[in-house]
C-alpha positions as a Markdown table, in Angstrom:
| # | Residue | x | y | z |
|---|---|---|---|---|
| 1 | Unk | -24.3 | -55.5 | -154.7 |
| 2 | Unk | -24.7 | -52.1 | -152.6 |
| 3 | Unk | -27.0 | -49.8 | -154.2 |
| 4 | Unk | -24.5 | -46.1 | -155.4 |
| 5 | Unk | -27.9 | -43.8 | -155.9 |
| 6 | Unk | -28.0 | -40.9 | -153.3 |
| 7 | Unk | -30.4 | -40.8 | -151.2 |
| 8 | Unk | -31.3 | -37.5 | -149.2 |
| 9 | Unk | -34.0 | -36.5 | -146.8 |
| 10 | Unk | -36.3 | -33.2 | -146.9 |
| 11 | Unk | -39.0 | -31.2 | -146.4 |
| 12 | Unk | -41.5 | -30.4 | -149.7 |
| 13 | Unk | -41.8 | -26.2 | -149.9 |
| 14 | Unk | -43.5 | -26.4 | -153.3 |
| 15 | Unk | -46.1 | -28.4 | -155.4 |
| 16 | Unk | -47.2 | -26.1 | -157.5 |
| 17 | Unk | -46.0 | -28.1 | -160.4 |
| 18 | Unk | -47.7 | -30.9 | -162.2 |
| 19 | Unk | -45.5 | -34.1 | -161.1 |
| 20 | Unk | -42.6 | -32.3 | -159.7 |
| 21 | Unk | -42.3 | -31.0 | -155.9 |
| 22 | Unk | -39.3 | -28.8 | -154.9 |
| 23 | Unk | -37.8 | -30.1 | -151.5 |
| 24 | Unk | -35.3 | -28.1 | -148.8 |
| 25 | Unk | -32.7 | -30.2 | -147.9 |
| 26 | Unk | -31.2 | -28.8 | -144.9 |
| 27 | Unk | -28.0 | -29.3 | -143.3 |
| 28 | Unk | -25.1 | -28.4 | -141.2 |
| 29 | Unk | -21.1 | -28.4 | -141.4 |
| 30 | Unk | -18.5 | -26.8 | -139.6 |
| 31 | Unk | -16.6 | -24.1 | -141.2 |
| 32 | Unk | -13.3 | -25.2 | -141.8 |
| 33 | Unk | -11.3 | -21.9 | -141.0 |
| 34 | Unk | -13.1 | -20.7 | -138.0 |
| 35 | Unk | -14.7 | -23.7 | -136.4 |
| 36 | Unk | -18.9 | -22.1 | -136.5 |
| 37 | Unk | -21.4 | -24.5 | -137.1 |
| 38 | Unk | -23.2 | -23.1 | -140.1 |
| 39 | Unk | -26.8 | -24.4 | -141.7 |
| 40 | Unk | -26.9 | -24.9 | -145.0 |
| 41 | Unk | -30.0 | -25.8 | -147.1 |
| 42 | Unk | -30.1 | -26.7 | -150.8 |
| 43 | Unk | -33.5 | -27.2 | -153.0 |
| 44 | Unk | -33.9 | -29.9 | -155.2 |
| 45 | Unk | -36.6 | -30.4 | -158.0 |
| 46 | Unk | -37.9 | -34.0 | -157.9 |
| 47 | Unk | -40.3 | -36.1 | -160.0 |
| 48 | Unk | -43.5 | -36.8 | -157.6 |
| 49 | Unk | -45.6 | -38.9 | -160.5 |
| 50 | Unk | -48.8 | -39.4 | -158.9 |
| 51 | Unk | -48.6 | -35.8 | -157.1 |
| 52 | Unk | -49.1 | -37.4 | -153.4 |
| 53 | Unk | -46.6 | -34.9 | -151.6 |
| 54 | Unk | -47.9 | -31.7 | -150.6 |
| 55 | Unk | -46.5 | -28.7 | -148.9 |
| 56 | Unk | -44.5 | -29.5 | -146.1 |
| 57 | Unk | -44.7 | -33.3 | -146.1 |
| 58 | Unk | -41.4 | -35.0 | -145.0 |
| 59 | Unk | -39.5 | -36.8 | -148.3 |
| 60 | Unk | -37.0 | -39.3 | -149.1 |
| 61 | Unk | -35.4 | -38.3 | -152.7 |
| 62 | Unk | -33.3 | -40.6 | -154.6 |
| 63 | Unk | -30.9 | -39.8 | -157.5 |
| 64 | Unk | -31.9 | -40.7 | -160.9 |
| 65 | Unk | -31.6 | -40.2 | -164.7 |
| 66 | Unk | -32.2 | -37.0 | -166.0 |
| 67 | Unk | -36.2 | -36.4 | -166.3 |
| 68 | Unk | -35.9 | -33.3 | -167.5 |
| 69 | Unk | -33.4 | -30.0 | -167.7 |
| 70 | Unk | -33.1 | -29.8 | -164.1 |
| 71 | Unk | -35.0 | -32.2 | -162.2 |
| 72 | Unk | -32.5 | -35.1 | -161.7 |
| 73 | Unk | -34.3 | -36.8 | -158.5 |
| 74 | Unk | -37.2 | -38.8 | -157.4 |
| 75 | Unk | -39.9 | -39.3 | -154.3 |
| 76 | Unk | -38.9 | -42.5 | -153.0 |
| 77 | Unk | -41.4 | -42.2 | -150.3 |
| 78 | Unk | -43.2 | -39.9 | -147.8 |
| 79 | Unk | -41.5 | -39.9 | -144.0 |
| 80 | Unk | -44.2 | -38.1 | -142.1 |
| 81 | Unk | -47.5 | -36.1 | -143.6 |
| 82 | Unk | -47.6 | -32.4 | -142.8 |
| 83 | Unk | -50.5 | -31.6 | -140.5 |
| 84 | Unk | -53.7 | -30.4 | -142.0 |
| 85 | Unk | -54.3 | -26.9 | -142.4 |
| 86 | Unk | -57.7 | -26.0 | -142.6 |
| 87 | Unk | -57.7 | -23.4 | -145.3 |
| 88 | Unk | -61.7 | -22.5 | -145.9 |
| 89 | Unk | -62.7 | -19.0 | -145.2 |
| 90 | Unk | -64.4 | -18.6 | -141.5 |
| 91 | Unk | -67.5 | -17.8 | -141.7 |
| 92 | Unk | -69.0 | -15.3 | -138.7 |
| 93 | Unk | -72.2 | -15.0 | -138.1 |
């Protein structure tokens, strides 16, 4: 039997929270009057529960029972790492 859960693909902006990570979904559809291709983006909360994803890491999110008032999806796993940034003051000499 096919598997109904959605299953969407994004970038992680946020993981400031313990076990949660907001991710951008983004998108594009033509407008249906005028014909323009228009981007749209959407941000989802999802439950990260051993807080692997940081920011900019490439998701998969999956559709799930409600966790908690708003945060309705899970990290099923982690496409591509974000590159390292090194974020330690320089020192000069």
């Amino acid at each position: 039997m096919q598997e109904r859960r959605k299953r969407l693909t994004g970038q992680v902006v946020s993981n400031k929270m313990q076990k949660t990570v907001i991710v951008v979904v983004r998108r594009t559809r033509r407008h249906p009057l005028y014909g323009k291709v228009i981007s749209l983006s959407k941000r989802y909360k999802a439950h990260d529960e051993h807080n692997d994803c940081m920011m900019g890491d490439l998701v998969r999110i999956v559709e799930s029972r409600p966790i908690s008032g708003d945060k309705h999806w899970l990290v099923e796993t982690i496409l591509q790492r974000a590159a390292q940034v090194d974020t330690s003051p320089m020192v000069v000499a």
